[in-house]
C-alpha positions in Angstrom: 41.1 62.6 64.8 38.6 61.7 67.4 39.4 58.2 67.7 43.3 58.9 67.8 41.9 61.2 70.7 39.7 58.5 72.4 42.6 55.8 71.9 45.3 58.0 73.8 42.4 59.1 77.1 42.0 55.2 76.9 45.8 54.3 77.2 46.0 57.2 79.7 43.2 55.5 81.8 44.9 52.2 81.6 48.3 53.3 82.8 46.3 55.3 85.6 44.8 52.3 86.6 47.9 49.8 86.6 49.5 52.7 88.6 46.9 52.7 91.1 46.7 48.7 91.7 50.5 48.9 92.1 50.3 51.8 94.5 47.5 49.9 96.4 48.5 48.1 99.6 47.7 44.5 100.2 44.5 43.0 100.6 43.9 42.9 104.4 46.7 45.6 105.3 45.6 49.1 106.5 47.4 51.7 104.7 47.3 54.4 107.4 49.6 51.7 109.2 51.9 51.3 106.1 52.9 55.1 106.0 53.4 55.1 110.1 55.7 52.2 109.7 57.3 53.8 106.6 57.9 56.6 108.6 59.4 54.9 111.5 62.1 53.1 109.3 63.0 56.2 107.4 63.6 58.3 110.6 65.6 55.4 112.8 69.3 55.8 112.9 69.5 52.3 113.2 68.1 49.2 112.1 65.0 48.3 114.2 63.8 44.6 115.1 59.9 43.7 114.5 59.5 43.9 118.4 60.3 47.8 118.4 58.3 48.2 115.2 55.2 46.3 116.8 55.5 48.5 119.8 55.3 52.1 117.9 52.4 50.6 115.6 48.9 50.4 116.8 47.9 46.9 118.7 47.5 44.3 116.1 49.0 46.2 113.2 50.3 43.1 111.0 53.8 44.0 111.3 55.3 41.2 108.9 52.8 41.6 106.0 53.5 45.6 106.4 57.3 45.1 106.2 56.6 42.7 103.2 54.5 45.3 101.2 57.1 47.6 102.1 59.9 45.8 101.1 58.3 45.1 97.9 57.3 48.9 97.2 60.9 50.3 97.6 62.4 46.8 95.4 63.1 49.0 92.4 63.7 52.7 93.7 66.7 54.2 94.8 66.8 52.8 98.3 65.2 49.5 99.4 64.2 48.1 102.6 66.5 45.3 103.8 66.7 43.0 106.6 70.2 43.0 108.4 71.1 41.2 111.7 67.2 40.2 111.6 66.4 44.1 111.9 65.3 46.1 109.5 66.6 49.4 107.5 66.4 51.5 104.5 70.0 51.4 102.5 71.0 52.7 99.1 70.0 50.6 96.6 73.3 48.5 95.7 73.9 49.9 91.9 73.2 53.3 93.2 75.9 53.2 95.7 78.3 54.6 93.5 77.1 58.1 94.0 77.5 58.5 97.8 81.1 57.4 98.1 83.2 59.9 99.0 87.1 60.3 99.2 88.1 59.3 102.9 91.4 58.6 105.0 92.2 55.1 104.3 91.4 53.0 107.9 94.2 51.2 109.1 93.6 47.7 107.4 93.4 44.5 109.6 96.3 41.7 109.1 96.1 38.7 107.0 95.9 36.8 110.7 93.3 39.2 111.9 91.2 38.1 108.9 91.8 35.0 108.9 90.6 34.9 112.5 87.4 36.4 111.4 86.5 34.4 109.0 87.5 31.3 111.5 85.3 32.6 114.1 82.1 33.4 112.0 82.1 30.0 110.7 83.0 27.8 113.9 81.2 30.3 116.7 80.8 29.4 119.1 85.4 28.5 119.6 87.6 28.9 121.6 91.4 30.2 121.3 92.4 26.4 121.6 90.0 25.4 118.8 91.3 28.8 116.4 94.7 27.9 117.0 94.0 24.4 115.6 91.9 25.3 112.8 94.6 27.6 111.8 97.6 25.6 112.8 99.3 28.4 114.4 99.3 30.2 117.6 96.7 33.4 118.1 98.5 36.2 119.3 96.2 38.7 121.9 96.7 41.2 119.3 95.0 39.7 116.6 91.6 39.3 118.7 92.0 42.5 120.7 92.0 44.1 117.0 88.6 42.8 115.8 87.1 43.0 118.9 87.9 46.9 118.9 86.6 47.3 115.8 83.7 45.9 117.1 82.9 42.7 115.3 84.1 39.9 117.4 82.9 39.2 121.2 83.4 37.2 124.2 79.9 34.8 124.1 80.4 32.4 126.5 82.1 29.8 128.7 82.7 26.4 127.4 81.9 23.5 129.7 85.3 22.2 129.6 88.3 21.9 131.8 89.6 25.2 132.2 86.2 26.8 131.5 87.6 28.7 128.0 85.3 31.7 126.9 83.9 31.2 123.6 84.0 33.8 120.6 81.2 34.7 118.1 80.4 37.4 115.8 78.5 40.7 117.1 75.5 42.9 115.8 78.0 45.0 114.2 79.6 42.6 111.6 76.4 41.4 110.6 75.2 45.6 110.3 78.8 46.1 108.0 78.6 42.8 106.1 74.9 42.9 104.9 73.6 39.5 106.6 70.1 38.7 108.4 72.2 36.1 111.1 75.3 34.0 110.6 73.0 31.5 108.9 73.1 34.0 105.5 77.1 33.8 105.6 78.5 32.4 101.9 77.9 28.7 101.6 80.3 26.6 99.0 78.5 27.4 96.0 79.4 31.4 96.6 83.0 31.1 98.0 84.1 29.1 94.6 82.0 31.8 92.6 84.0 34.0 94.5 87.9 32.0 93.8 87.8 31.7 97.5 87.4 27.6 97.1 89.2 25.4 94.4 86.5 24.3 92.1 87.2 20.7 93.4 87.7 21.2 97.3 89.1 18.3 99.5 87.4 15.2 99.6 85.5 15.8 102.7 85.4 19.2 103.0 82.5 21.0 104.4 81.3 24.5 105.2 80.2 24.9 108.7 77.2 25.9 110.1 77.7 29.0 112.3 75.0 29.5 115.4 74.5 32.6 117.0 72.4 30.6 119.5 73.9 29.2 122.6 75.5 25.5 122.1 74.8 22.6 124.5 78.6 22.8 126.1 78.2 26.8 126.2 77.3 29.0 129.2 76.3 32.5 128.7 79.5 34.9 129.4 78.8 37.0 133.0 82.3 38.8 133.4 85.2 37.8 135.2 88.5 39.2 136.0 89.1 39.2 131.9 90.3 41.9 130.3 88.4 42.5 127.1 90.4 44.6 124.9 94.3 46.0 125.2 94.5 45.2 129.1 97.4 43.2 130.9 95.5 39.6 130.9 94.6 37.5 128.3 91.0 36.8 127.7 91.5 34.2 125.5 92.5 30.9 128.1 
């Protein structure tokens, strides 16, 4: 009886420990500064970028190794820390999101042109209306951008340095927030759009998925206003 007694305080001891290595930050990392960031994350209403985090931690807190321990502690519990639009948040773990969904009025859907756009503009931005048009081989009505930039995921970027001076479009904060992506750089690639049946399993000889860049392009000026109207307005920001 005693050894089946000595066995189980031993196996007890043993999980205790395992517990405690797994509990245990990093090497290097000060824990006090692993439950302030935690704490900062799980109050923001937003996602926050490592510059905000730095500036609410003590000077020369090791901001990337805490978010990494971090990250790695929450992997397997009912949220997780993620990275989204290069900021970081705490979401509902994906399986789990099942239990928060709750019966809403159905949004009013965007057209097959509206979507279309979309998915034109996050993989060519920086473009132009000119440039949509001829990827899609038909003309873009002002509707179809005025929708998706009122839902908030499309945006006047820039100026092209062409004739005409065209703004550019790109992708916002917002659709990267919705969609679950770091940067434009995480959008599908080949490999997921055919796991997806959104690509043939043999695509045109030649064809290529771009590579979006929310970063300004050599023939791009930054947008500073004009006499534009952005949304529903009269004139058409799209020349």
């Amino acid at each position: 009886m005693s050894r089946v007694v000595r066995l189980v305080e031993v196996s007890t001891e043993t999980v205790s420990e395992t517990e405690e290595e797994q509990q245990a930050p990093m090497e290097g990392l000060n824990p006090e500064h692993l439950r302030m960031l935690e704490a900062i994350l799980f109050a923001a209403s937003e996602p926050l970028a490592v510059k905000a985090l730095a500036s609410s931690l003590p000077q020369g807190a090791d901001v990337p190794g805490l978010l990494a321990e971090l990250q790695q502690s929450y992997e397997k519990r009912g949220v997780n820390l993620v990275c989204v639009a290069e900021k970081w948040q705490f979401r509902t773990a994906p399986d789990l999101a099942f239990l928060l969904r709750k019966e809403m009025p159905e949004q009013k859907r965007l057209s097959r042109a509206a979507i279309e756009t979309l998915a034109i503009v996050a993989y060519h931005q920086p473009v132009t209306r000119a440039e949509i048009e001829d990827i899609r081989g038909v003309a873009v009505s002002k509707g179809t951008v005025d929708a998706l930039m009122e839902v908030g995921w499309v945006k006047i970027r820039g100026r092209k340095r062409t004739p005409g001076r065209p703004v550019t479009y790109g992708t916002t904060e917002a659709f990267l927030v919705h969609f679950g992506l770091e940067n434009v750089g995480h959008l599908p690639g080949t490999d997921e759009l055919k796991a997806a049946g959104f690509l043939d399993a043999l695509p045109p000889q030649g064809f290529d998925v771009p590579s979006p860049s929310d970063q300004m392009s050599a023939d791009e000026d930054p947008y500073e206003g004009g006499d534009e109207v952005l949304a529903t307005g009269s004139e058409d920001p799209m020349g």
